[in-house]
PASE-89283 format. One record per residue (C-alpha): z, y, x; residue number from 0. Coordinates in Angstrom, 1 decimal, always signed. Each point is the difference from the previous one (the first is absolute). Example, Ala and Ser with C-alpha at 12.3 -4.5 7.8 and 13.67 -1.06 7.14 Angstrom:
# PASE-89283
Z->+7.8, Y->-4.5, X->+12.3, k->0 .
Z->-0.7, Y->+3.4, X->+1.4, k->1 .
# end
This chain:
# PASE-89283
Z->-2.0, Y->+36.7, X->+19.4, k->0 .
Z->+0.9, Y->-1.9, X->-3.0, k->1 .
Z->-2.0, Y->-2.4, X->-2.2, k->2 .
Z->+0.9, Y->-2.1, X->-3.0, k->3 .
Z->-3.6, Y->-1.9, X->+0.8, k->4 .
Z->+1.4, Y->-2.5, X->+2.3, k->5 .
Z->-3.5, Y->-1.8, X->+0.2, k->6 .
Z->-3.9, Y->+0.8, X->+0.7, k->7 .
Z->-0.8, Y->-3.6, X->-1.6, k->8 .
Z->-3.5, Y->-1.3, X->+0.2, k->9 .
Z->-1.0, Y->-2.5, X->-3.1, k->10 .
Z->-1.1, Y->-3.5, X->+1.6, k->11 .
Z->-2.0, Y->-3.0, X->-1.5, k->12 .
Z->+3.5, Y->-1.2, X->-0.7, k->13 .
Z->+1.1, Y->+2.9, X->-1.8, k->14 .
Z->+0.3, Y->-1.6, X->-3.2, k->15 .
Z->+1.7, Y->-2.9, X->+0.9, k->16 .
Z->+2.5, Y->+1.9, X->+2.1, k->17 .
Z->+0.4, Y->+2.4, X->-3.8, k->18 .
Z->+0.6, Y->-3.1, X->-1.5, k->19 .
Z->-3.1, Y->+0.1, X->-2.1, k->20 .
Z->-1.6, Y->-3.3, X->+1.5, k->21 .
Z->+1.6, Y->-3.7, X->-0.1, k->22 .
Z->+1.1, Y->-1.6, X->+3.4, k->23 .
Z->-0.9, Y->-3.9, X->-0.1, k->24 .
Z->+2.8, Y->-0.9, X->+2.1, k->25 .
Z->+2.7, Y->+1.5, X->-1.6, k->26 .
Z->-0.6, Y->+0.2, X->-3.7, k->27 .
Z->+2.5, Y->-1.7, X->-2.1, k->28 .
Z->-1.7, Y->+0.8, X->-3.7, k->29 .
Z->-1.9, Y->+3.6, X->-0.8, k->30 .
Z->-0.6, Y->-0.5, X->-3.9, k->31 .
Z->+3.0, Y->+1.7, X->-2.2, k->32 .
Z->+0.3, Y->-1.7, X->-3.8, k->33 .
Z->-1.2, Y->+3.3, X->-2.1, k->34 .
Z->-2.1, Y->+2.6, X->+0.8, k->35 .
Z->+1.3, Y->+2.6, X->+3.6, k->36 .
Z->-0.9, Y->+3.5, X->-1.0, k->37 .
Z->-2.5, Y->+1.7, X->+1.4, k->38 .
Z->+1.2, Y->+1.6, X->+3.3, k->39 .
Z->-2.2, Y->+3.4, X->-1.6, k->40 .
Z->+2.5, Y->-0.3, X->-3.3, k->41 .
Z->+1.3, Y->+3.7, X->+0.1, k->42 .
Z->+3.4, Y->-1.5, X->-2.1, k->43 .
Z->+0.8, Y->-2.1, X->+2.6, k->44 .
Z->+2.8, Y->+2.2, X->+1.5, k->45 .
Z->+1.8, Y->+0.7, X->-3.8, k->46 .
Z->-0.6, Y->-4.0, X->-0.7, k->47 .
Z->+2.0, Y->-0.8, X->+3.1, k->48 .
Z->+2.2, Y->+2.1, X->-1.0, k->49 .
Z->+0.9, Y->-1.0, X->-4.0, k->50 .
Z->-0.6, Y->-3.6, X->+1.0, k->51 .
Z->+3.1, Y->+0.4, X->+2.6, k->52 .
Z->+1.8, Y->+2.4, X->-2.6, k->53 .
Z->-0.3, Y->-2.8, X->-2.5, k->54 .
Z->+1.6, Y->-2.6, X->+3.0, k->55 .
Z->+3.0, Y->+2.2, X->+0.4, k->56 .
Z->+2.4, Y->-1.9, X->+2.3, k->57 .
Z->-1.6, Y->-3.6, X->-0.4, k->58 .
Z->-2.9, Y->+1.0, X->+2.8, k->59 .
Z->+1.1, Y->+1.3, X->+3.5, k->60 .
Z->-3.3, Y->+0.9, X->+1.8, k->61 .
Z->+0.3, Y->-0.6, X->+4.0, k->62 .
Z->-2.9, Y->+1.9, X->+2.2, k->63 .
Z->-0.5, Y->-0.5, X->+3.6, k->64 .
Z->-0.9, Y->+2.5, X->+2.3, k->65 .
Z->-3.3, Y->-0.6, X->+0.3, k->66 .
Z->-1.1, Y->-0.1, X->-3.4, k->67 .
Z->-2.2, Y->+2.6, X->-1.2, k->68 .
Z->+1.3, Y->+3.4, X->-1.4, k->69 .
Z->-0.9, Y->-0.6, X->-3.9, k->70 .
Z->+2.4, Y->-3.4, X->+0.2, k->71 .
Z->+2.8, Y->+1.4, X->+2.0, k->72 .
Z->+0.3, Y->+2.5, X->-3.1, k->73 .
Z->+1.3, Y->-2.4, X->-2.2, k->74 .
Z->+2.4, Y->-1.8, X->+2.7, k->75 .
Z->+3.7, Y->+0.1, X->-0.5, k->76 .
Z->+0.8, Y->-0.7, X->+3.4, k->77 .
Z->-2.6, Y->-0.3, X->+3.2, k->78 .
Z->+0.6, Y->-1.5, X->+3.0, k->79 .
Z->-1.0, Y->-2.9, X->+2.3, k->80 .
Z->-0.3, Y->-3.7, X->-0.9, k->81 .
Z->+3.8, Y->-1.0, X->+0.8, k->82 .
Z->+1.4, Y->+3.2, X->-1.4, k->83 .
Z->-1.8, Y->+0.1, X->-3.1, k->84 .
Z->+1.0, Y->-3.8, X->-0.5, k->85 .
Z->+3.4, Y->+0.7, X->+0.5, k->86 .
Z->-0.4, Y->+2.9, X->-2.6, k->87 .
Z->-1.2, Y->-2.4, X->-2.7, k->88 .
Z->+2.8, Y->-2.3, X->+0.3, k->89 .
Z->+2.7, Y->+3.1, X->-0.1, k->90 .
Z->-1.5, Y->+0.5, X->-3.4, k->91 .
Z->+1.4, Y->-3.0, X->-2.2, k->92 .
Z->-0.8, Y->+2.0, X->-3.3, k->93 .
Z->-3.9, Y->+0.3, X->+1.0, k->94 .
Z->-1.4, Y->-3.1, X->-2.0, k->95 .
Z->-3.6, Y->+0.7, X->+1.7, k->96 .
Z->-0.5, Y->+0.6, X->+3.7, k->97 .
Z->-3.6, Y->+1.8, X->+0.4, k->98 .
Z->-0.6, Y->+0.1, X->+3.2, k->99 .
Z->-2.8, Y->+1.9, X->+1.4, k->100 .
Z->-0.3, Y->-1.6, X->+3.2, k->101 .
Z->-1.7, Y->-3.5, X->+1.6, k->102 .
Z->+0.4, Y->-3.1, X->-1.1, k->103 .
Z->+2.9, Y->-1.5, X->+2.9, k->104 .
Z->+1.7, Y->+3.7, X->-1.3, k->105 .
Z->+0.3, Y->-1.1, X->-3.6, k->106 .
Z->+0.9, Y->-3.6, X->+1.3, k->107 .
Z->+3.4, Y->+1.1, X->+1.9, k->108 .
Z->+1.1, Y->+2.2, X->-3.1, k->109 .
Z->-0.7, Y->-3.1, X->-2.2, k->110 .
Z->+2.5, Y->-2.0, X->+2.7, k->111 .
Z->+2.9, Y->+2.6, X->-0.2, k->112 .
Z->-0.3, Y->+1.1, X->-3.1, k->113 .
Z->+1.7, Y->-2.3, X->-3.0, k->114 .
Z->-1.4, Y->-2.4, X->-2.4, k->115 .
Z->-0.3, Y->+2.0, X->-2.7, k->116 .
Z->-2.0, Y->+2.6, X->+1.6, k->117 .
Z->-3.7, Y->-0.3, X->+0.2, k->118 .
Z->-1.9, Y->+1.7, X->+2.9, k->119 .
Z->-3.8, Y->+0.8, X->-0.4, k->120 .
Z->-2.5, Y->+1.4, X->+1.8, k->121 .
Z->-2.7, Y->+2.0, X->-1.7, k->122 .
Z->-3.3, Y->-1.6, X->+2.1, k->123 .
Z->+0.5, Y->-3.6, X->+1.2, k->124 .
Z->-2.7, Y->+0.9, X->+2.4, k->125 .
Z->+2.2, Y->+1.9, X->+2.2, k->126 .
Z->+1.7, Y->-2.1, X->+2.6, k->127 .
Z->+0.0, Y->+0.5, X->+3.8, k->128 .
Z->-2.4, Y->-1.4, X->+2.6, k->129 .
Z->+2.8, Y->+0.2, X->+2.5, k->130 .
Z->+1.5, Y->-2.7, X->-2.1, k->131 .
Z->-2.7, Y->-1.8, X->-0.6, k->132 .
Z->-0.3, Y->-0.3, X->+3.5, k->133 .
Z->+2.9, Y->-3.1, X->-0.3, k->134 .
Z->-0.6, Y->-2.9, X->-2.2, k->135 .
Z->+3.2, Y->-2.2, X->-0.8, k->136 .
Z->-2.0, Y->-3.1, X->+1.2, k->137 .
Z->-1.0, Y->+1.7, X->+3.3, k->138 .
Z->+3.5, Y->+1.2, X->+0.9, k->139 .
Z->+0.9, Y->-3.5, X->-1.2, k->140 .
Z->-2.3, Y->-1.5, X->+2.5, k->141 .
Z->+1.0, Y->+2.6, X->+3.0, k->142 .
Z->+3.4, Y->-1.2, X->-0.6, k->143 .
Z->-1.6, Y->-3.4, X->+1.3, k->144 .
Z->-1.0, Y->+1.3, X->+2.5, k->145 .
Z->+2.9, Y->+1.1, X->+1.6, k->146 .
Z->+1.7, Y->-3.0, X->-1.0, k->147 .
Z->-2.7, Y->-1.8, X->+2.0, k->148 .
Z->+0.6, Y->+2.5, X->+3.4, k->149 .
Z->+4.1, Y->-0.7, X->-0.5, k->150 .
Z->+0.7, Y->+3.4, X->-0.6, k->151 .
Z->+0.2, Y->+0.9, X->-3.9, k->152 .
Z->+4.2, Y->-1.7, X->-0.2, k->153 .
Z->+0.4, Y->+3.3, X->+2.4, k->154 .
Z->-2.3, Y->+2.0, X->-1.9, k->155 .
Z->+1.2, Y->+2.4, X->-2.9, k->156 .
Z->-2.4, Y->+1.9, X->-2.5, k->157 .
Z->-0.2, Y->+3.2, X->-0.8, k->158 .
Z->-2.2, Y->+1.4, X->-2.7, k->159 .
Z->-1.2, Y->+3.2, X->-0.8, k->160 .
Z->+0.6, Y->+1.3, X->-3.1, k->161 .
Z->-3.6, Y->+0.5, X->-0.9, k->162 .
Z->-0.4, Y->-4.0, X->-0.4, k->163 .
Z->-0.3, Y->-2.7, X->-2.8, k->164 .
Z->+2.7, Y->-1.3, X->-2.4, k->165 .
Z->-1.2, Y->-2.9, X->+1.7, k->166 .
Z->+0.7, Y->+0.9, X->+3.5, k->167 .
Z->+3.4, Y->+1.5, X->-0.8, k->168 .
Z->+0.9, Y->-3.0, X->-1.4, k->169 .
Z->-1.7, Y->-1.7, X->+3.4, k->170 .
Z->+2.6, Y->+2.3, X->+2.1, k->171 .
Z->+2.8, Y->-0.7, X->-2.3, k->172 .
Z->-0.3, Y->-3.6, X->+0.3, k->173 .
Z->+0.0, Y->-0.5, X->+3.9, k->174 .
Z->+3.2, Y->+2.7, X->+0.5, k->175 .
Z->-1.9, Y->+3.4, X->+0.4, k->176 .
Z->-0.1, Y->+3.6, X->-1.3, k->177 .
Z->-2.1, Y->+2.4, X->-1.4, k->178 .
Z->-0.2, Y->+3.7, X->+1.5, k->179 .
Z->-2.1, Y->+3.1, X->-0.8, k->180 .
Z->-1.3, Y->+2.1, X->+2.5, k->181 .
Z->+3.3, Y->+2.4, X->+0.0, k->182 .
Z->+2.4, Y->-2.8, X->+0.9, k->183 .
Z->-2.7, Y->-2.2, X->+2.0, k->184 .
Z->+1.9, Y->+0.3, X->+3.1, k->185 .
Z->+3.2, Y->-0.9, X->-1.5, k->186 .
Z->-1.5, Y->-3.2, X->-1.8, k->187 .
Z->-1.5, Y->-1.4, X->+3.6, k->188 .
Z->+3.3, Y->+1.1, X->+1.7, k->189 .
Z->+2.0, Y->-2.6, X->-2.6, k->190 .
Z->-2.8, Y->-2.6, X->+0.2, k->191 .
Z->+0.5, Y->-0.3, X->+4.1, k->192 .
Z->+3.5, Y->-0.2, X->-0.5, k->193 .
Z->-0.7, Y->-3.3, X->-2.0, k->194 .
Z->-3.0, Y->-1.4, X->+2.2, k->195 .
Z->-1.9, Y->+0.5, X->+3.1, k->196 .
Z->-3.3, Y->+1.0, X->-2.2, k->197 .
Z->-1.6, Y->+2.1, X->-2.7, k->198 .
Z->-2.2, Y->-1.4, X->-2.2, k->199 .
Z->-1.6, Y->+3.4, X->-1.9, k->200 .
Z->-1.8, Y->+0.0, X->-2.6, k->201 .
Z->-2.6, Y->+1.9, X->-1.1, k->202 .
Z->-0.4, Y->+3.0, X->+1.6, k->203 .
Z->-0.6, Y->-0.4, X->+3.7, k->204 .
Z->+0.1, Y->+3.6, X->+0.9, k->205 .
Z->+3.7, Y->+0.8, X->-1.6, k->206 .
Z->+1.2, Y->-3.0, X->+2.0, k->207 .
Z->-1.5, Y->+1.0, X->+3.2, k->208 .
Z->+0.7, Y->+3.6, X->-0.1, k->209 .
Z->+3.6, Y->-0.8, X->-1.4, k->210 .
Z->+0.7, Y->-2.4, X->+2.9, k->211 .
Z->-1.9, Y->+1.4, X->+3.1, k->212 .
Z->+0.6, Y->+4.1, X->-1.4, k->213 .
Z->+3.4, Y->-0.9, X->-1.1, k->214 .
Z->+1.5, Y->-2.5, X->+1.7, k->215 .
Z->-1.5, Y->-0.5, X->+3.6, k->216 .
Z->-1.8, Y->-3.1, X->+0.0, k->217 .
Z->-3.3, Y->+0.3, X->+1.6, k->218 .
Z->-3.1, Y->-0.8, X->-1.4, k->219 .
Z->-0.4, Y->-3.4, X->+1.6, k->220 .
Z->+3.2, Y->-0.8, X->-2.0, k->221 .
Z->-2.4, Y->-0.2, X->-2.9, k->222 .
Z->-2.9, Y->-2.2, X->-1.0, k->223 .
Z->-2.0, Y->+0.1, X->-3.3, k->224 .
Z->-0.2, Y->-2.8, X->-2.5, k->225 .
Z->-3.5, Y->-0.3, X->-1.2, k->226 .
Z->+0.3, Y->-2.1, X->-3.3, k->227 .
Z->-3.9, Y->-0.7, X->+0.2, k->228 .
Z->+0.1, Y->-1.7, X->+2.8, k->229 .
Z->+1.3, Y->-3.6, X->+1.5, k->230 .
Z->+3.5, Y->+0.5, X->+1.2, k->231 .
Z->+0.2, Y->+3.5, X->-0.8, k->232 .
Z->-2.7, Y->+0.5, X->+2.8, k->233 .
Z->+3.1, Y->-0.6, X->+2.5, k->234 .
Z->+1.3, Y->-2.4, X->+2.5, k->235 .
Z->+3.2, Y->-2.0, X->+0.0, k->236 .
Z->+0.2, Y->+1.8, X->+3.5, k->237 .
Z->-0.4, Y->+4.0, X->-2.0, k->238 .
Z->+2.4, Y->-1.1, X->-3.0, k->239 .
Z->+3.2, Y->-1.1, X->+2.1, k->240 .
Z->-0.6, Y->+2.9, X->+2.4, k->241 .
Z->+0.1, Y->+2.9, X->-3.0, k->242 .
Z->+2.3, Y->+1.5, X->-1.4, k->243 .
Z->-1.6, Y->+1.6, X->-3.0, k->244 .
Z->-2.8, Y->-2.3, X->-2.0, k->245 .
Z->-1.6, Y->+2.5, X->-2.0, k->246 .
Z->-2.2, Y->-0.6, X->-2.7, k->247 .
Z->-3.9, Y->+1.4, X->+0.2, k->248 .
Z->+0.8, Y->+2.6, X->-2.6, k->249 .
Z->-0.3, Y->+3.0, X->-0.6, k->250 .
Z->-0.3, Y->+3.5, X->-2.7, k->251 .
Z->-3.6, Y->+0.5, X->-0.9, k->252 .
Z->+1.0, Y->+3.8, X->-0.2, k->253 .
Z->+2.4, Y->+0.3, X->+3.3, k->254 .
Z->-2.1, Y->-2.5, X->+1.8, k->255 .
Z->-3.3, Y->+2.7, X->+0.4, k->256 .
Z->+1.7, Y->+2.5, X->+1.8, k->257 .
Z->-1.2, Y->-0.1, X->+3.7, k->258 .
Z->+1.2, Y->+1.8, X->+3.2, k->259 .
Z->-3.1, Y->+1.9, X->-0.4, k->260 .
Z->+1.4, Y->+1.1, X->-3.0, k->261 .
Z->+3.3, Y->+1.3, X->+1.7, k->262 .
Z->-2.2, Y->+1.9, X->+2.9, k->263 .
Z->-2.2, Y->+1.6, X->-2.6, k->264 .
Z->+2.4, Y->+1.8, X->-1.7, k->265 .
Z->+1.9, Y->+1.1, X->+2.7, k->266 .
Z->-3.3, Y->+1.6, X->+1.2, k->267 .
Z->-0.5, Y->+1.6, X->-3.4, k->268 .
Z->+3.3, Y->+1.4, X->-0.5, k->269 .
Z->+2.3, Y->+1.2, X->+2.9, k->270 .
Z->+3.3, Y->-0.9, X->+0.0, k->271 .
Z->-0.2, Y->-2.5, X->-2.8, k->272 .
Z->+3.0, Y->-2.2, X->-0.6, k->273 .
Z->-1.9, Y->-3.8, X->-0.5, k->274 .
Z->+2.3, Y->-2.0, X->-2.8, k->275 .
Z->-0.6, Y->-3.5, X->-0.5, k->276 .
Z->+1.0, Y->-3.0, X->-1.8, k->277 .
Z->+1.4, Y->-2.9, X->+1.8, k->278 .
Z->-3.2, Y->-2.3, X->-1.7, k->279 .
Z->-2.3, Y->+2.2, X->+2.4, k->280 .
Z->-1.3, Y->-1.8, X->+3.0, k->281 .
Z->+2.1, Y->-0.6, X->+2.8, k->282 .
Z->-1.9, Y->+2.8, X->+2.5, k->283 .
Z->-0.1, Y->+2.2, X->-3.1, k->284 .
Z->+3.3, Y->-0.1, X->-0.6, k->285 .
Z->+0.5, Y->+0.2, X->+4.1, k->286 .
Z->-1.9, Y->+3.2, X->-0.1, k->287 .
Z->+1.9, Y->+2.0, X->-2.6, k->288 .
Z->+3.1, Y->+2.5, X->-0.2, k->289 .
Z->+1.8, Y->-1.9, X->-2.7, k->290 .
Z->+0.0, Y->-3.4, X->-1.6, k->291 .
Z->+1.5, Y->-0.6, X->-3.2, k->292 .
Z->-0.2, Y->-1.8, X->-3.6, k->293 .
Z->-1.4, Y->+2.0, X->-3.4, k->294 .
Z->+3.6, Y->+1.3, X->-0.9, k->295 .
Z->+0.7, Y->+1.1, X->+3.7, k->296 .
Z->-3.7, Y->+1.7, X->-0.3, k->297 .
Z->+1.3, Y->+1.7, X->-3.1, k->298 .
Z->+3.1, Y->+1.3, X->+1.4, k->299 .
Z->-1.6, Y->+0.8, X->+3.3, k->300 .
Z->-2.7, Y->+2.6, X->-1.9, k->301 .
Z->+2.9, Y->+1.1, X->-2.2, k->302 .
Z->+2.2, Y->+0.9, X->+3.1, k->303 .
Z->-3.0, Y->+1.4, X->+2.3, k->304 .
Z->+0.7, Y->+3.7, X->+0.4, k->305 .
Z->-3.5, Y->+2.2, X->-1.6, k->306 .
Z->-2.7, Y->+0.8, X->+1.9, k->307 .
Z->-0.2, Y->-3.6, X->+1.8, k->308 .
Z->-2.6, Y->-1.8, X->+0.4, k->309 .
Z->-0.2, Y->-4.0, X->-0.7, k->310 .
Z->-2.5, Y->-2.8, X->+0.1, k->311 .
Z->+0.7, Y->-2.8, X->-2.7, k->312 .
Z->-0.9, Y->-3.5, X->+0.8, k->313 .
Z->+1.0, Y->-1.8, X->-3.3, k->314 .
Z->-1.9, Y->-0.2, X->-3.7, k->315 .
Z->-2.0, Y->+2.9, X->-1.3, k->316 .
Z->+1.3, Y->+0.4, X->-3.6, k->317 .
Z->+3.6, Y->+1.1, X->+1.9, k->318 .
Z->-1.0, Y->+2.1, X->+3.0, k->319 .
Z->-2.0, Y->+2.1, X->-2.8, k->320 .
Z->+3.6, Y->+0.1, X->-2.0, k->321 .
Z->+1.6, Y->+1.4, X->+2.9, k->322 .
Z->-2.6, Y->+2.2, X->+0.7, k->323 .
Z->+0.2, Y->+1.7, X->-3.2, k->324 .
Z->+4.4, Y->-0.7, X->-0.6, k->325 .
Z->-0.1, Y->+2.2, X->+4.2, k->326 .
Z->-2.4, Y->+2.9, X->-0.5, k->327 .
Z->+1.4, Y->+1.7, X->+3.0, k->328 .
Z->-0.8, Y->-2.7, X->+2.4, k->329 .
Z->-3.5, Y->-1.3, X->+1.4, k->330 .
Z->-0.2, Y->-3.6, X->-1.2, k->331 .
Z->-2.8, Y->-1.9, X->+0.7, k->332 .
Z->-1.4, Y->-3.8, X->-0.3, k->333 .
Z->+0.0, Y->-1.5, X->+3.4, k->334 .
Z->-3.8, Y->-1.3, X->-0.8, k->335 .
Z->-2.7, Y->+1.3, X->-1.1, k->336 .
Z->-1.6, Y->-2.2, X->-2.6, k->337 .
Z->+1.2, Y->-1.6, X->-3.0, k->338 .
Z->+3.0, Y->-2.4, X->+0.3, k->339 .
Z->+1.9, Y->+0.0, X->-3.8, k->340 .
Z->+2.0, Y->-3.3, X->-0.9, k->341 .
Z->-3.3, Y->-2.3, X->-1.2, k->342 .
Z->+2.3, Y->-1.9, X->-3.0, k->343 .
Z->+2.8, Y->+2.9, X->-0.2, k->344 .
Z->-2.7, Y->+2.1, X->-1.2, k->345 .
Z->-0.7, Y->-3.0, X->-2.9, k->346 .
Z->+3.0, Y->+1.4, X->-1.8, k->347 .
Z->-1.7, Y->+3.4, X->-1.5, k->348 .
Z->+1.2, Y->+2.0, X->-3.1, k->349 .
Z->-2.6, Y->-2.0, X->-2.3, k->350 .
Z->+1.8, Y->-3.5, X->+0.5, k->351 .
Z->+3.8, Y->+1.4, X->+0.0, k->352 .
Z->-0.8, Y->+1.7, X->-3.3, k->353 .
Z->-1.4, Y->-3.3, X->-1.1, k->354 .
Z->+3.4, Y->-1.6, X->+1.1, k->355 .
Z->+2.2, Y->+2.4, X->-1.7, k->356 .
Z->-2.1, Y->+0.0, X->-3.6, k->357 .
Z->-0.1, Y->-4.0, X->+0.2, k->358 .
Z->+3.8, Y->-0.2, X->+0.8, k->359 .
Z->+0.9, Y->+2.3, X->-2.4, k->360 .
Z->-2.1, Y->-1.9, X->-3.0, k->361 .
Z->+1.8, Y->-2.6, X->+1.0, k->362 .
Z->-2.6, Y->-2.2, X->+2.4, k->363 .
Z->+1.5, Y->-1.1, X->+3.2, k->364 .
Z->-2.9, Y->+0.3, X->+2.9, k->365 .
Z->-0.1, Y->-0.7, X->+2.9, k->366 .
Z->+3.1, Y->-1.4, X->+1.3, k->367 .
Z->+1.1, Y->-0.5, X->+3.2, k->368 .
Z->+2.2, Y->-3.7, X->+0.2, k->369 .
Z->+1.0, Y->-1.9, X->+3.0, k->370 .
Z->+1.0, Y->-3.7, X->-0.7, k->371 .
Z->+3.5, Y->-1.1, X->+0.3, k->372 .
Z->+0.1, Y->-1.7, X->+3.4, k->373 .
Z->-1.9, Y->+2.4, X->+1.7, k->374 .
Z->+1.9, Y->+2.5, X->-0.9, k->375 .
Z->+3.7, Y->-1.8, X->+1.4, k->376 .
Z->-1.3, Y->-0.1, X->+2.8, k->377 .
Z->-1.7, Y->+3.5, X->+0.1, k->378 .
Z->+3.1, Y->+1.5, X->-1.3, k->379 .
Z->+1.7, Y->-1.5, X->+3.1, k->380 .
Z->-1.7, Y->+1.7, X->+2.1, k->381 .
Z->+0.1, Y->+3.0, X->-1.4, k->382 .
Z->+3.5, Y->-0.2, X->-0.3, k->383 .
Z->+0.4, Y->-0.6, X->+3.4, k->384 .
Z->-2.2, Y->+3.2, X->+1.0, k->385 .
Z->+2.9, Y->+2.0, X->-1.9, k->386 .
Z->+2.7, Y->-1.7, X->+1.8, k->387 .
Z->-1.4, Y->+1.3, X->+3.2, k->388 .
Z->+2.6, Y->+2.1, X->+2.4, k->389 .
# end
């Protein structure tokens, strides 16, 4: 049996906001564009995208991420994750505009490797990620106390997910740490302990507790959570020297709903199913599939699955549907059953990218992306540092 459907999705009271179509109070960074966004109903809007990137030429290079919807991915040059995608905007000197249709700590890493003269934008200033919103500078600042306070943070190194803050980069880069991604996770935490007796990880407590009890062998009493809203972290002196992996209460509003329930469900539904998740999954989600793996090891995975297989996709709507439709002789199907797009990834739709592309081609710079001098030393540090890793 074969299906390029790879979803039964029932609409929710949060449909809208997870479309993209509704503001989210707690990460909105600005919604109004400076001129008039055509009307998503404009039947021109594919042939204006088009002649406003014709008239461009080589001063635009458009970046899409994998989980942005079908009608921007058209008009990417490259697509990728957030680290590859950076790296591709800084391997293209030439490009004097960066549009990249991604989140908001996305654009903020391509603004950091890419050079001066370069100007990275991103096409809604809505979209950012509530994963990193999850991890204020001042409250990272403050658990730093913290573990000052309990004696343990001169033997404690950071490591920060690359779905973070300019700000907490630069946090990690200051105090001797890395970056990682969810591909080279393990290889990030394995440096860090070679340099300290603890992890501090930042934001994303799932990736660090799947990377280092999945990975590595620690056990889950290794690790205790950080709770920024609470006094101390919500820990004692006692639970902070005794860890070895501080993680930070995290997590991907997208990975974060898929359940064990989930996992059983489809199993039920379809025999044999091969259950393929992302490493930002829950712990017993991630303990309960066949393979575990980042959105480029998904990709290759589907790519390299021989036809007539069947697989289960725990990771962001708007790319289980691409596969479904790129592997017509394979059963691919989202591992839940209601809604779960990218809430600010979907911001980024065809009516504001052609609104980008006509303003930067009049000659109207919008919406750009800039992280300050310091910050980014210190980010770029750590960044730098991921790329050194064995």
């Amino acid at each position: 049996m074969t299906t390029t459907q790879p979803l039964d999705v029932q609409p929710t009271p949060l449909a809208l906001l997870l479309l993209g179509r509704e503001s989210d109070p707690r990460s909105e960074r600005g919604v109004e564009c400076p001129g008039d966004l055509p009307a998503p109903s404009d039947p021109d809007l594919v042939e204006r995208a088009r002649a406003a990137k014709a008239r461009l030429g080589d001063r635009v290079f458009i970046l899409g991420h994998h989980y942005q919807r079908d009608e921007v991915i058209e008009f990417a040059d490259v697509t990728g994750d957030s680290f590859k995608l950076a790296r591709d905007a800084a391997g293209r000197p030439e490009a004097e505009y960066i549009v990249f249709c991604g989140v908001h700590f996305m654009a903020e890493s391509a603004d950091i490797l890419t050079s001066e003269r370069q100007q990275v934008i991103l096409p809604d200033l809505a979209a950012g990620c509530s994963m990193a919103d999850m991890a204020s500078a001042e409250q990272v600042a403050e658990c730093w106390d913290v573990l000052a306070e309990a004696g343990v943070a001169d033997v404690t190194v950071p490591v920060s997910y690359m779905n973070s803050s300019a700000d907490i980069k630069s946090f990690t880069g200051r105090h001797g740490g890395t970056i990682c991604t969810s591909s080279n996770a393990r290889r990030a935490l394995e440096w860090a302990f070679s340099r300290g007796e603890k992890v501090l990880f930042l934001p994303d407590q799932h990736l660090g507790r799947n990377t280092a009890v999945r990975d590595m062998g620690f056990s889950l009493d290794d690790c205790v959570v950080y709770n920024p809203h609470k006094p101390n972290g919500g820990l004692t002196v006692e639970q902070l020297r005794a860890a070895k992996m501080i993680l930070w209460r995290g997590h991907c509003s997208v990975h974060g709903r898929f359940s064990l329930e989930s996992v059983e469900d489809v199993r039920a539904r379809i025999p044999g199913v091969n259950v393929l998740v992302h490493p930002e999954c829950k712990h017993e989600v991630v303990a309960a599939a066949d393979y575990v793996g980042s959105t480029e090891h998904i990709i290759t995975m589907l790519d390299e699955a021989p036809a007539g297989s069947a697989w289960a996709l725990g990771t962001e709507l708007n790319l289980v549907r691409r596969l479904a439709n790129a592997h017509p002789d394979k059963q691919i199907v989202f591992l839940d059953k209601t809604v779960c797009f990218c809430s600010t990834m979907n911001r980024i739709d065809l009516p504001h990218l052609v609104w980008t592309l006509e303003s930067l081609a009049d000659g109207k710079l919008v919406n750009r992306i800039q992280v300050d001098a310091e910050t980014e030393h210190f980010a770029k540090l750590a960044l730098e540092q991921m790329l050194a890793l064995p």
